[in-house]
N, C-alpha and C positions, 0 to 999 in steps of 0.2 A: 602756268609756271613750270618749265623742265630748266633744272642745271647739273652739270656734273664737276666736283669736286673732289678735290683728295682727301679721306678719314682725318689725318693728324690736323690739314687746317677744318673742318669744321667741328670737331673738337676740341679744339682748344680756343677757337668763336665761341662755343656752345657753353664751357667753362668760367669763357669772364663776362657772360652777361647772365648767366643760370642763375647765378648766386644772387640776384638779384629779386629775384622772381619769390612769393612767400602764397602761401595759401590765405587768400581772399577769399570771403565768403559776400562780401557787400559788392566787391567787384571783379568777379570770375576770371575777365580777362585778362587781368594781371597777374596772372599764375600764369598765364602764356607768352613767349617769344614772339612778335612778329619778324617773321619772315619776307624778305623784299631781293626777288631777281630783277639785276637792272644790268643794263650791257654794259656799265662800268666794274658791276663783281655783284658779289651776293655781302646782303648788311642783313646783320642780327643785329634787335633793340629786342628792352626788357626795360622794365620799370618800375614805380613803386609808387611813384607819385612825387616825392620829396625828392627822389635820385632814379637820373636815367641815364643809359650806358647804351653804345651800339659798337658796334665794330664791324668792319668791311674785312672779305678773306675772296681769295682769288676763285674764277672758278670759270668753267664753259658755260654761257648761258644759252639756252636754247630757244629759249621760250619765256618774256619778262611777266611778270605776277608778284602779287604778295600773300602771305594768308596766316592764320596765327595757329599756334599748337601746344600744345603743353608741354612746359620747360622741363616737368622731371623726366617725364617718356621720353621725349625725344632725345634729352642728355645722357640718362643710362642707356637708353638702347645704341646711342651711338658706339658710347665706350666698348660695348663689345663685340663689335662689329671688324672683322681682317683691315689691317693697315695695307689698303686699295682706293681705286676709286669708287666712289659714291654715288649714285644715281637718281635726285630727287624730282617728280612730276606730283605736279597738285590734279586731283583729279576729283573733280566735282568737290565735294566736302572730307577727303580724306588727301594725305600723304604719302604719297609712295617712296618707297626708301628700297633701293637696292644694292647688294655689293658680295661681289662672288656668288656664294651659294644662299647667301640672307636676304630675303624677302618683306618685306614690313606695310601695314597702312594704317596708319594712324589718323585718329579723328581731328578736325580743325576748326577753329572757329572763323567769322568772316574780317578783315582785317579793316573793316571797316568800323569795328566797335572797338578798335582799339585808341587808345588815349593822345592827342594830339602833342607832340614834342616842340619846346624850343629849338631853333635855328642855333646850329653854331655859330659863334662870331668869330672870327680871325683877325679882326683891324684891331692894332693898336692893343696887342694882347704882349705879356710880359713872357721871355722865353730864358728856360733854367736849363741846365746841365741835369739832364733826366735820372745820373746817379747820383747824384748831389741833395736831391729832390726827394729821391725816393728813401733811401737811407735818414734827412731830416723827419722824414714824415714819423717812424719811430721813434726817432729821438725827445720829442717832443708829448705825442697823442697818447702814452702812455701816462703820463700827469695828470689827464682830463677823466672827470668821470661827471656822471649824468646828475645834474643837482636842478629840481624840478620848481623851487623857489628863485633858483639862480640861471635862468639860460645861458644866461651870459658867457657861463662858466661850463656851457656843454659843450664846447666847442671849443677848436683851435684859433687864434689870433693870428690872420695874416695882413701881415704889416707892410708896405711897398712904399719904400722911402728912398731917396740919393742910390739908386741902381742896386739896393739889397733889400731882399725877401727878409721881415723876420717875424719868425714863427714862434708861438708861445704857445701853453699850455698849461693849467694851473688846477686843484680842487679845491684849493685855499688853504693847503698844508704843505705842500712842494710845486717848483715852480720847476720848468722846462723853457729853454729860449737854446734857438740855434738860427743862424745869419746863414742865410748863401745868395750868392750875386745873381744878377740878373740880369738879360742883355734884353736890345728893344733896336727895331728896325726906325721905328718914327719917336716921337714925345709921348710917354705914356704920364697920366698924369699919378701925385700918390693917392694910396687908398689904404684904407684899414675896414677888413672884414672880418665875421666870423664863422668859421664854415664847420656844421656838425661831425662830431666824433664819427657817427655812422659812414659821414662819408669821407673821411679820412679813413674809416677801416677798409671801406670797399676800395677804394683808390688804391691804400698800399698791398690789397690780397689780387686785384690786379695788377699793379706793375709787377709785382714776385711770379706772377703767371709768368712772365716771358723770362727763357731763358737765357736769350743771348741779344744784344743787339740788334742782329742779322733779324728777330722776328719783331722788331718793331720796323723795320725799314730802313736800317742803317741812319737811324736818326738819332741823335745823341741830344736832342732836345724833349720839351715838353713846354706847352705854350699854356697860358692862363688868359684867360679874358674875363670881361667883371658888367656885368648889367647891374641895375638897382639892386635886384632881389637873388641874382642866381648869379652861380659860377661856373666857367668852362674851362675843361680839361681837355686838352688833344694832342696825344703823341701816337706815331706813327697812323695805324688806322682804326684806332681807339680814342672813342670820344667820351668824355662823362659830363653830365649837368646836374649842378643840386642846387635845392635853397639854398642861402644863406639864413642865418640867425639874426634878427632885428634885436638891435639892442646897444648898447654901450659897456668896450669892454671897460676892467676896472686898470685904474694907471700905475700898474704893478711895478715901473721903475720907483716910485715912491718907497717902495717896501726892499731895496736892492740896496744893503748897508755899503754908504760911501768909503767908508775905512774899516780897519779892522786891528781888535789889538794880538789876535794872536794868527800866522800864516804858517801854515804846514804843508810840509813835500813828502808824500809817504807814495811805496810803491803800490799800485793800483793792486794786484793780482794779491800780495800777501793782506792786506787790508780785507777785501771781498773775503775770504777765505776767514779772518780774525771777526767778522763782522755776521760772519752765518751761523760760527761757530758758539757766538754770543747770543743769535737769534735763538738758538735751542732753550736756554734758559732765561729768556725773556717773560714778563709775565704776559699770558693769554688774554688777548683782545687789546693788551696797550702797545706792545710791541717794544720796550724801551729797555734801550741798553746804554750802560754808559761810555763815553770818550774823554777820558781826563789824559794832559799832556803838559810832558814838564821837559827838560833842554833833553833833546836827541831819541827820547822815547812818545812811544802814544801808547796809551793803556785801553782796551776797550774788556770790558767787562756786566755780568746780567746777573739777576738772579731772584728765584722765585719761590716760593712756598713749597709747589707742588714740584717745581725741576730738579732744583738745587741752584745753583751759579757757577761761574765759567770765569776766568780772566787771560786775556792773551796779552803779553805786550811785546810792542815792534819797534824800528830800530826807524827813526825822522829826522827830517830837518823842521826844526821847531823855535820860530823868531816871537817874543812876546812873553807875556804872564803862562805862570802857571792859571790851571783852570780843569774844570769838567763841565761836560754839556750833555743833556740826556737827551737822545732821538729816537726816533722810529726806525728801527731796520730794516723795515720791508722798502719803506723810503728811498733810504739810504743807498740800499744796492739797485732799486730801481734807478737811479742816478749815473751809480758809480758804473752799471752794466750799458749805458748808452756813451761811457766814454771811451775812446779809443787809443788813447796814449795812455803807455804805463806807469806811468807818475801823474799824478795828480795833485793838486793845491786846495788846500782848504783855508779858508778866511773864516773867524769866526770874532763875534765881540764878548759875545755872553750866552748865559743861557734864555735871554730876553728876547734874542735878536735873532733871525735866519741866518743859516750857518752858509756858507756861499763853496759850492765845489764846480771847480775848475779842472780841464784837461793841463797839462803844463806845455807851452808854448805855442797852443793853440787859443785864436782867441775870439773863435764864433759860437762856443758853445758856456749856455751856463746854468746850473743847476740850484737850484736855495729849496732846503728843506727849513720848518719850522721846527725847534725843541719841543721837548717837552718838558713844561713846566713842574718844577718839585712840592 
C-alpha cells in the first residue's frame, strides 16, 4: 500500500472517524482505524460495534492495500505535521508516514482481524436538506437521556410519514419534536424507528466537522436508508451505520393538550434572561421557579432557604385566566434555547397539564415541559 495525499484532507478523515475509536481491552482492534488504498481514493472506517463510520478523501494511489493502526497515534501525529503533502507506504507491519522534514513508522495490525461492516444501501432511501437535518438533530436529542428501565426512551423517534421526517425526543419530563420534509427519487414506504442518543451525538459532531458545503461535495443532501435492525447515513463521502433500538416508542401525541385555557406571546430573549435570573434562587435539586400571568404581564419568580428569592416581571400578550404554573428551569431554557424566533407562544391549562412552547409563526417545532406539582 503507497499513497499520497494532502495533510488538511487526511486530517480531517482522521477526525470524523477517530472519535469513534475507544480503548478495548476485549477487542484490541477496535482502537484501530482501518486503512484501505483503492484506485478510486483512500477510505478511513472506525467502529465500535453498535456504530460504524467511514469516509473516502482524495488522494494518488500508488500501490492499492489495506492495514489497520491506531487511531490515537496516527490522529495526533498527524495534526502536527506541515500543511503539505503526505507520503504513506505500508511496509511489512509498520507505516510510513512522510511529509517535509517529518519522518514517522508506526506499528499496525493486519486488516484482516478487523470487524466485518454492513453494505451501504442507497435504493429507496429518504433524502433531506442536509442543513435542515443537522440543525433538527439538536433540536431535539437534547430531551433524551439514558433510562436503562426504559430503552425506548434512549433514543430519538424517527418518524417518516406523507413526505416529513418527524423527530422526537423525550425523558418523560420534557418533550422535543421538530418536522422537516423529505424528498424521495422512487415510493419509500413509512416507517418509525429509534436510533440511539450515542448515535445522534456522533452524527451531529460529524456533520459540525465540515465547514462549508464545498467539503461535503457540493451536495446539499443527506440520504437515509432503513434495513430491519440498522440505519444508513450518507452525505457526500461520509457514511455512518448504527443499530437501531428494538422496541415500542411510547404515543406521546396522547399527552399533547388539545386546547388550552391560557395562550401567551412573550418576547423570547427577555424571558431566557427573567428565567436564569430566577434559576439562581431556585431551590437545589428541584429547580422550580414560578410563572404566574394575569392581562399584559408574566411574573416569574423563585425562592429558597439557602438563596433568598428573585421576582421579575415582563410585559405579554396574555388571552385566558389568571394562574401560576411551577417548572423546571433547566427545562425550560433547554426549550426556549432551541427556538429561533423571537417571540414565542406558550399554551398552558394548569398546573396539572404540560405547558406547550411554541416558535410564533413557525409550525415544525414543539416543545412540552411537565410542571411541577405543589
Amino acid at each position: 500500500m503507497k499513497f499520497i495525499t494532502l495533510k488538511e484532507n487526511l486530517k480531517q478523515g482522521l477526525s470524523i472517524v477517530a472519535h469513534l475509536t475507544s480503548k478495548n481491552i476485549n477487542l484490541p482492534i477496535l482502537n484501530n482505524i482501518l486503512i484501505k488504498a483503492k484506485k478510486e481514493g483512500i477510505e478511513l472506517i472506525a467502529t465500535n460495534l453498535e456504530i460504524s463510520v467511514n469516509h473516502f478523501l482524495r488522494g494518488k494511489i500508488e500501490l492499492e492495500g489495506e492495514t489497520t493502526v491506531d487511531s490515537k497515534i496516527i490522529n495526533e501525529y498527524i495534526s502536527l505535521l506541515p500543511e503539505d503533502k503526505i507520503e504513506v507506504e505500508l511496509e511489512k507491519d509498520e507505516l510510513k508516514i512522510s511529509c517535509q522534514n517529518y519522518k514517522t513508522k508506526i506499528k499496525t495490525q493486519e486488516a484482516s482481524d478487523f470487524p466485518t461492516l454492513p453494505n451501504i444501501i442507497n435504493d429507496n432511501c429518504y433524502k433531506l436538506n442536509l442543513n435542515d437535518f443537522r440543525d433538527s438533530l439538536s433540536e431535539v436529542s437534547f430531551a433524551v437521556s439514558y433510562n436503562e428501565n426504559r430503552p425506548e426512551l434512549s433514543g430519538v423517534l424517527f418518524s417518516f410519514q406523507d413526505n416529513l421526517l418527524t423527530l422526537v425526543g423525550t425523558d418523560s419530563y420534557r418533550l422535543s419534536e421538530k418536522k422537516i420534509n423529505y424528498k424521495n427519487d422512487n415510493t419509500v414506504e413509512e416507517k418509525k424507528v429509534i436510533i440511539p442518543l450515542k448515535t445522534i451525538q456522533e452524527l451531529s459532531r460529524i456533520l459540525n466537522n465540515f465547514k462549508s458545503e464545498e467539503q461535503i461535495d457540493d451536495s446539499q443532501d443527506i440520504k437515509i436508508s432503513l434495513t430491519e435492525n440498522q440505519i444508513f447515513f450518507s452525505f457526500g463521502s461520509t457514511n455512518l451505520v448504527s443499530r437501531i433500538i428494538i422496541g415500542n416508542y411510547p404515543d406521546y401525541k396522547q399527552i399533547i393538550p388539545k386546547n388550552e385555557k391560557v395562550k401567551i406571546e412573550i418576547n423570547r430573549s427577555s424571558f431566557v434572561k427573567a428565567i436564569k435570573a430566577a434559576g439562581i434562587f431556585s431551590k437545589t435539586g428541584i429547580n422550580d421557579i414560578s410563572i404566574a400571568f394575569k392581562k399584559n404581564e408574566v411574573t416569574i419568580s423563585s425562592s429558597s432557604s439557602q438563596a433568598g428569592e428573585n421576582k421579575v416581571s415582563l410585559e405579554a400578550d396574555v388571552l385566558g385566566e389568571e394562574d401560576e404554573v411551577f417548572v423546571n428551569f433547566k427545562y425550560l431554557l433547554d426549550g426556549l434555547n432551541n427556538i429561533k424566533s423571537e417571540q414565542v407562544i406558550i399554551k398552558i391549562i394548569d398546573n396539572n397539564y404540560p405547558c406547550i412552547i411554541l416558535p410564533k409563526n413557525i409550525d415544525n417545532f414543539l416543545y412540552l415541559v411537565m410542571p411541577i406539582k405543589q
